[in-house]
PAFI-379315 format. One record per residue (C-alpha): residue number from 1; residue in three letters; y, z, x. Coordinates in steps of 0.05 Angstrom, whole numbers. Each point is the difference from the previous one (the first is absolute). Layout:
<sites>
+-------+-------+--------+--------+--------+
: gutor : lumse :      y :      z :      x :
+-------+-------+--------+--------+--------+
:   NUM :   ALA :      Y :      Z :      X :
...
+-------+-------+--------+--------+--------+
</sites>
This chain:
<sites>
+-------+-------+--------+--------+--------+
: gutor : lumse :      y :      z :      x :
+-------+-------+--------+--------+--------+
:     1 :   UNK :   -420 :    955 :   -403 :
:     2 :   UNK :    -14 :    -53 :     50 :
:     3 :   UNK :     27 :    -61 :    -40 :
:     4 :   UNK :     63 :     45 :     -6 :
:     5 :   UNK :     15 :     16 :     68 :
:     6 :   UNK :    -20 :    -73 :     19 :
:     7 :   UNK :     49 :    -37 :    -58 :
:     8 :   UNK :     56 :     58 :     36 :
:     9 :   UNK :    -10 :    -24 :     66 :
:    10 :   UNK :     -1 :    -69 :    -16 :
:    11 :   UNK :     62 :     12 :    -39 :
:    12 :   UNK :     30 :     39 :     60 :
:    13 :   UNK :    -14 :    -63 :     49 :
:    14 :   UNK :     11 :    -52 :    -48 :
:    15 :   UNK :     73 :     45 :    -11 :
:    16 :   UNK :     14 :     -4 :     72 :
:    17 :   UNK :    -16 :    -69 :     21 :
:    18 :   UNK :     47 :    -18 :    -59 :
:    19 :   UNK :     48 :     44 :     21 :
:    20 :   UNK :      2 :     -4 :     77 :
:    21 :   UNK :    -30 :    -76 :      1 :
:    22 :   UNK :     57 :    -33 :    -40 :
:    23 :   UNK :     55 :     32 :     50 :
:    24 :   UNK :    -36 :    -49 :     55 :
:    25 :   UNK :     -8 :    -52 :    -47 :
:    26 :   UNK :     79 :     -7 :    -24 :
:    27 :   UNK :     31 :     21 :     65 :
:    28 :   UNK :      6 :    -68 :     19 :
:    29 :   UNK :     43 :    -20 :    -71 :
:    30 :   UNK :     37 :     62 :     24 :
:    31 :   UNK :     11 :    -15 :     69 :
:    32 :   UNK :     80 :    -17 :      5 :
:    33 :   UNK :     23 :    -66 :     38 :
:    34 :   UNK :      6 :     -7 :     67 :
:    35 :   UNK :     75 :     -3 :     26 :
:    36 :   UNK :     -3 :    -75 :     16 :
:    37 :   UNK :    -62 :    -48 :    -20 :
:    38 :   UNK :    -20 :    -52 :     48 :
:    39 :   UNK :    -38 :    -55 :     -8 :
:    40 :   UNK :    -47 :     12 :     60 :
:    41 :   UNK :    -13 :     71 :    -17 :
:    42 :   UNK :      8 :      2 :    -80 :
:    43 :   UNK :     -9 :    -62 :    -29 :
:    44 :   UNK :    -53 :    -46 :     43 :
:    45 :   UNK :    -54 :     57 :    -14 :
:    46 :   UNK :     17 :    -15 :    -80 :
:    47 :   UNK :     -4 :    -74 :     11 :
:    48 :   UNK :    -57 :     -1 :     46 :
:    49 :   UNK :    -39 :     35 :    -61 :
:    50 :   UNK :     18 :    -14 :    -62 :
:    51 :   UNK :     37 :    -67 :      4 :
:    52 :   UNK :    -19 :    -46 :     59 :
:    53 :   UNK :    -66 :    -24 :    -43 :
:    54 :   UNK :     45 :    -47 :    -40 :
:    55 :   UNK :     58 :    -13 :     43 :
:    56 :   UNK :    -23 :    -12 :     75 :
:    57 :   UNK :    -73 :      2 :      7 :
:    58 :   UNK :    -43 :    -37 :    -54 :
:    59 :   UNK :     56 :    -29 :    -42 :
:    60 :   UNK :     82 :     -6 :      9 :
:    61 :   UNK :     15 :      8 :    -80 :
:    62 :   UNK :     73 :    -19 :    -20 :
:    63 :   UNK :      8 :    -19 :     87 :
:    64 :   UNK :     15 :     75 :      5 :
:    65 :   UNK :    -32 :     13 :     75 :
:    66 :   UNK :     -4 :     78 :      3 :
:    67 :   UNK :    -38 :     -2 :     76 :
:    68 :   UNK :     57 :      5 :     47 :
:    69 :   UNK :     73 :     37 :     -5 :
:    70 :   UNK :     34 :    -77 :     15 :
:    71 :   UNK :    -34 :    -29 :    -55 :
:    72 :   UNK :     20 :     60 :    -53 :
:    73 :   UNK :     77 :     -3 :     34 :
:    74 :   UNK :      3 :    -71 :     -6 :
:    75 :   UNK :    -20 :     -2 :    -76 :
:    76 :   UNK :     54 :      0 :    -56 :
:    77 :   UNK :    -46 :     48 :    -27 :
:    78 :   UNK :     31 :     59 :     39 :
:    79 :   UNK :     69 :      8 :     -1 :
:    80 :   UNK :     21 :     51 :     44 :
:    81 :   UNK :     40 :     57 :    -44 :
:    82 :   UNK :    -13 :    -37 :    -60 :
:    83 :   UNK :    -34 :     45 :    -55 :
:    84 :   UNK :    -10 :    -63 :    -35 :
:    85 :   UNK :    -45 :    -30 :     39 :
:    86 :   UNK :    -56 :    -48 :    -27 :
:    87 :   UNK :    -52 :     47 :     38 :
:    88 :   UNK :     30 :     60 :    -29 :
:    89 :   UNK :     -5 :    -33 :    -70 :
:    90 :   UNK :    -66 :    -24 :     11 :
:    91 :   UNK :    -26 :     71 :     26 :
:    92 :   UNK :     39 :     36 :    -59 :
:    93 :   UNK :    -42 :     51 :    -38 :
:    94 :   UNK :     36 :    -12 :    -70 :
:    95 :   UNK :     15 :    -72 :     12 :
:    96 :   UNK :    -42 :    -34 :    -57 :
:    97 :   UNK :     51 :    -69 :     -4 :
:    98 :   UNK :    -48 :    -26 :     68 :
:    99 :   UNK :    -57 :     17 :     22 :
:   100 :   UNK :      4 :     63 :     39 :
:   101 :   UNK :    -40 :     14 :     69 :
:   102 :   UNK :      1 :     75 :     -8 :
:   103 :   UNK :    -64 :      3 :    -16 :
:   104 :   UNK :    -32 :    -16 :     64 :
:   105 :   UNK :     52 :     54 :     34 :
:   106 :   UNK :    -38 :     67 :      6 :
:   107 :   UNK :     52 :     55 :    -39 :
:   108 :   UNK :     84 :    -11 :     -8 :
:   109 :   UNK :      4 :     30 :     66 :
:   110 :   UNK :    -16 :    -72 :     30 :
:   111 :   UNK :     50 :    -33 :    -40 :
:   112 :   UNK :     52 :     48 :     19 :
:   113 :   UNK :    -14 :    -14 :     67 :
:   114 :   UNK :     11 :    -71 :    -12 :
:   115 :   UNK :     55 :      6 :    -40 :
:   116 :   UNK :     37 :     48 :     66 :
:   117 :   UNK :    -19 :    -48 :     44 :
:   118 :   UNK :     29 :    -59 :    -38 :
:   119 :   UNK :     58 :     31 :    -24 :
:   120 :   UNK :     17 :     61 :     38 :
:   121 :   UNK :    -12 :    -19 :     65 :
:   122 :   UNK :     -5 :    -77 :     -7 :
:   123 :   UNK :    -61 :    -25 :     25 :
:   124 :   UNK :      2 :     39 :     61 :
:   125 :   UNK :    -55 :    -16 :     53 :
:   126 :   UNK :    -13 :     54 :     42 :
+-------+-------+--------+--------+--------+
</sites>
């Protein structure tokens, strides 16, 4: 009778941190888009983590310099409004023709934010 009640309430709390733990867990994916995307309050936070590494700090690859919003403006790498953009291509989930830098984003909502910011409201700083 023991073992039963225990496998229940393991069941019960192993239920509920399923249950109630994934709702704080996908609420970011969920989360919609802000209005406008800016660079200093959007975007630098993404490229601080995830992409400086290996284009600013220890490495530039391809001379793509991702530390400051002059050196990402001035790079035919962004085009403002352009949903073609090489960085959009290169950060494209399904993109399989180059390599694709989605995989060091943290979940699509990143890349929509980058894609809103480039082509929404083109490359807007602040």
């Amino acid at each position: 009778m023991r073992l039963l009640s225990s496998v229940i309430i393991g069941t019960v709390l192993l239920f509920s941190l399923v249950l109630y733990g994934c709702v704080d867990i996908n609420s970011s994916m969920t989360e919609s888009l802000p209005d406008r995307v800016t660079y200093v309050d959007h975007i630098k936070p993404i490229f601080d983590r995830q992409c400086i590494r290996c284009h600013g700090v220890d490495e530039m690859i391809k001379d793509l310099d991702l530390r400051s919003y002059s050196s990402i403006h001035s790079s035919d790498d962004f085009l403002p409004g352009d949903a073609n953009s090489f960085a959009l291509l290169k950060l494209k989930p399904a993109d399989v023709s180059i390599r694709s830098m989605y995989i060091y984003l943290n979940d699509v909502r990143q890349y929509d934010l980058i894609y809103q910011w480039i082509v929404v409201d083109s490359l807007a700083e602040e």
